[in-house]
N, C-alpha and C positions, 0 to 999 in steps of 0.2 A: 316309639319305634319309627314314627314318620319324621321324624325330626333329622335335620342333616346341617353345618356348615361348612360352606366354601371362602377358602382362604385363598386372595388373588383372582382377580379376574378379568385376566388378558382373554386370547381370544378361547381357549380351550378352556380356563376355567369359567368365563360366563358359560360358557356350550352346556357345562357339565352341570351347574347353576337350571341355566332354560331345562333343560332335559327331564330335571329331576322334580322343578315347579311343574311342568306337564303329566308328570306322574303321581302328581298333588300331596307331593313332599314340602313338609312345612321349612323353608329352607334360609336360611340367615345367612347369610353373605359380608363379606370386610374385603377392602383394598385399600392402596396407599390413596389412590383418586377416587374419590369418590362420583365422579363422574360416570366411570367405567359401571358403576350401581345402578345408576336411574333407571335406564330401560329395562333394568330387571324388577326394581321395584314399582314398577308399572304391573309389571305381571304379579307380582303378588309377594316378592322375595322382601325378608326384614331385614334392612340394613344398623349391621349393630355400630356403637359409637367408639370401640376398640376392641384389638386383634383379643383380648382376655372375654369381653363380654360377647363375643361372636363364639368364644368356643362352651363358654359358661350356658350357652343356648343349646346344643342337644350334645349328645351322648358321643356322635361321632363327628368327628369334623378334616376333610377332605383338606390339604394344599395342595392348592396348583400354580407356581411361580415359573421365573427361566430358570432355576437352576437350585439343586441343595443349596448353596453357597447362600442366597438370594431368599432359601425359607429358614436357613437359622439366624441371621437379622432380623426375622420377625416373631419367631417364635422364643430365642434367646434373652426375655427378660421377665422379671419376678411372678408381674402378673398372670402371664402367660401359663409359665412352667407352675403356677401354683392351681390356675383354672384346669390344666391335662391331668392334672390327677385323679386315677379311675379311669381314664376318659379313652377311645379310640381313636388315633390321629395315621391317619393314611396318609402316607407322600405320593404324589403323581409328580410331582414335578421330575425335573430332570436329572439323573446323576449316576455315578459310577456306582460297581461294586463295594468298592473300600467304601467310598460315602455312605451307602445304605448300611453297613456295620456300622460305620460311626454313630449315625443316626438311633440305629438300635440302641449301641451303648446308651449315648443319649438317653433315650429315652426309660431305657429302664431304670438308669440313676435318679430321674424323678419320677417312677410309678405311672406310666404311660403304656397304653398295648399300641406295642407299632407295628401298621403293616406296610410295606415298600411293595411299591405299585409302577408298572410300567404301560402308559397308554400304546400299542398297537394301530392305532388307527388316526384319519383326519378329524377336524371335528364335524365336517358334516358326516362324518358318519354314525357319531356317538347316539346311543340310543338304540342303534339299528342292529339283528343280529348276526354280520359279519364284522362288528368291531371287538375289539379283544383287549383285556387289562391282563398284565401276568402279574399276580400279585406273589408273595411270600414274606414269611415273618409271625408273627405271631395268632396262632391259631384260634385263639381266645377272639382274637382281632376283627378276624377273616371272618367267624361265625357273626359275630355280631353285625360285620358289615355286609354281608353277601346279598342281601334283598337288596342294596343302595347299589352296588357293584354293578350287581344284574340290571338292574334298570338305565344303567350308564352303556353297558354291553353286553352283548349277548353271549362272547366268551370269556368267561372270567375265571381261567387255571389258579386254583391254589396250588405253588409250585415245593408248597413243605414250609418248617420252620428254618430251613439256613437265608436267614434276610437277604443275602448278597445273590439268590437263584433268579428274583424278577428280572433286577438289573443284569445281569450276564444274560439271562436270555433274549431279553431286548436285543442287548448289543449283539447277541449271536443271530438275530432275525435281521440287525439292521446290515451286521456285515453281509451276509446271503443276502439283501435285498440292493446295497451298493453296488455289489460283485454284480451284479445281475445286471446294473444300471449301465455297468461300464461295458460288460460284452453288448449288451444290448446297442451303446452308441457305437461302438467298432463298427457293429453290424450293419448300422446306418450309414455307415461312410461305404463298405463294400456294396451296399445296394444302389448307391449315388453314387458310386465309381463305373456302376453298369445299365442307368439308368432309369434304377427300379424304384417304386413306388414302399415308401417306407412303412405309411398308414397300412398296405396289407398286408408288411411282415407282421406287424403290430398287435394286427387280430388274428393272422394263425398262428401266433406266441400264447395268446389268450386261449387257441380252442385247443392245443397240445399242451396246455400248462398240469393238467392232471398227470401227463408221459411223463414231464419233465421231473414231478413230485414223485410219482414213482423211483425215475430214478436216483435223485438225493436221497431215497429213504432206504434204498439198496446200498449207496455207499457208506451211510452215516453207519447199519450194521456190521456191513465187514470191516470199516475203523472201530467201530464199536466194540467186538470180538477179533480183532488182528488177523481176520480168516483171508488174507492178502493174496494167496497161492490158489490157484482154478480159477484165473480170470475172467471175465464176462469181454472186458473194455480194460486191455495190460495198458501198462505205461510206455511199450514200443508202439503201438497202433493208435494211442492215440497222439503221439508226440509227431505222426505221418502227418495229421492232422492241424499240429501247430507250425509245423512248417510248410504248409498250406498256406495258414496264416501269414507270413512271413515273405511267400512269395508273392502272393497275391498284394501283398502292400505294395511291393517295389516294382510289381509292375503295372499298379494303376497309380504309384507316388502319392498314396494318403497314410497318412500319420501309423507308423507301425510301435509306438510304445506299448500298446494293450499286449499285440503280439511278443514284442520284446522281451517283456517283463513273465509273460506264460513261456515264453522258449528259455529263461534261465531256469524257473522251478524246473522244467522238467528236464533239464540238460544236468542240472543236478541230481536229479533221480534216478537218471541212466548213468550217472558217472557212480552213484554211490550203489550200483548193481540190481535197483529195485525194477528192470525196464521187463521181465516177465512176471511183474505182480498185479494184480487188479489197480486201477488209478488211484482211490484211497488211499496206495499208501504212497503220494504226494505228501499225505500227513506227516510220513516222519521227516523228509526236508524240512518242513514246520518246526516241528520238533525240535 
């Protein structure tokens, strides 16, 4: 039960490697370089002599590569597919929804429990418990891996058996975390348009980020249940708001695409009659 290998070991898979020998996980390790090993087997980790006898070593065995595309080159031959039999095989690496299906098929066409896994977090933060794995896939999988999981992160969602839930919800965390990146630099160009100090927008972003989670969690319901009508925040009052935006660009002349691109969603949502309905349902312009 303390046995674990790691496949790949760039910089997130050594992390994940170091983390779990600190946890005095008996841990076998395989890369194309073998360089990328040594410092780990310094610390204690066994480095096996191919990617078959690395998994032939315990029961469950993690990859962490750049991309699907990039773990089925190495998992894709005899040896391999003949050692995963029985065996637990978690992806972390990187990849879409569709791929995470594929991979399942995969995998259950040679007798494999696959769980798709999506890291949340940097590697220094692994180990620590605000980093987060969303896994899903196979429940058999998750059980057996959960003590390895936890130990990599402190929040580890099983998101159900539809394999494709990790990955979409990554992607759903990373778009809200993009979205965020981009208003957030608008906002640095308006604060440099007036002089102002960016570092302390920065940290009272940090001390109202709880306001902020509140209010995502109040839109996500009324898209959630289409309850669009009794607005809190309609799409006329806050469209006053985006052309705010808009003037404010032209007349301090800093880059107004951010604004541009927010004044067409909602110039379509007032055209398609939704401007007295709570802002969620920007949703069905989406749509």
């Amino acid at each position: 039960m303390n046995k674990v290998t790691i496949i790949g070991l760039g910089v997130m898979g050594a992390t994940l490697a170091r983390v779990l020998l600190k946890k005095d996980y008996q841990v076998t390790v395989w890369n194309r370089s073998i360089e990328k090993a040594e410092p780990l087997i310094k610390d204690g980790a066994i480095l096996a002599a191919s990617v078959g006898a690395a998994i032939g070593a315990s029961e469950v065995s993690i990859i962490c590569v750049s991309d699907y595309r990039a773990s089925f080159t190495i998992l894709e031959t005899k040896e391999v597919k003949q050692a995963l039999i029985g065996r637990v095989l978690i992806q972390l690496s990187t990849g879409s929804p569709q791929q995470a299906r594929e991979n399942e098929s995969w995998a259950q066409n040679h007798n494999v429990e696959y769980l798709d896994g999506a890291i949340a977090a940097s590697p220094l933060q692994m180990g620590n418990s605000e980093a987060t794995i969303f896994t899903s896939g196979s429940l058999k999988a998750y059980q057996q891996s959960e003590h390895i999981l936890k130990c990599l992160a402190g929040n580890v969602p099983f998101l159900g058996e539809q394999v494709s839930a990790a990955s979409s919800t990554d992607l759903a965390f990373l778009s809200y975390l993009f979205g965020s990146y981009l208003g957030f630099f608008h906002a640095a160009r308006i604060l440099e348009s007036d002089g102002l100090r960016i570092d302390d927008f920065g940290s009272m972003i940090a001390h109202v980020s709880p306001v902020i989670g509140e209010v995502i969690k109040f839109e996500s319901e009324v898209i959630q249940t289409e309850t669009f009508d009794n607005p809190q925040s309609s799409i006329n009052m806050c469209m006053t708001t985006v052309a705010l935006f808009m003037a404010q660009a032209q007349e301090a002349e800093i880059n107004n695409e951010f604004p541009m691109f927010a004044h067409g969603l909602f110039k379509r949502a007032l055209d398609a009659g939704y401007g007295n309905q709570e802002l969620g349902a920007l949703i069905k312009v989406l749509r």
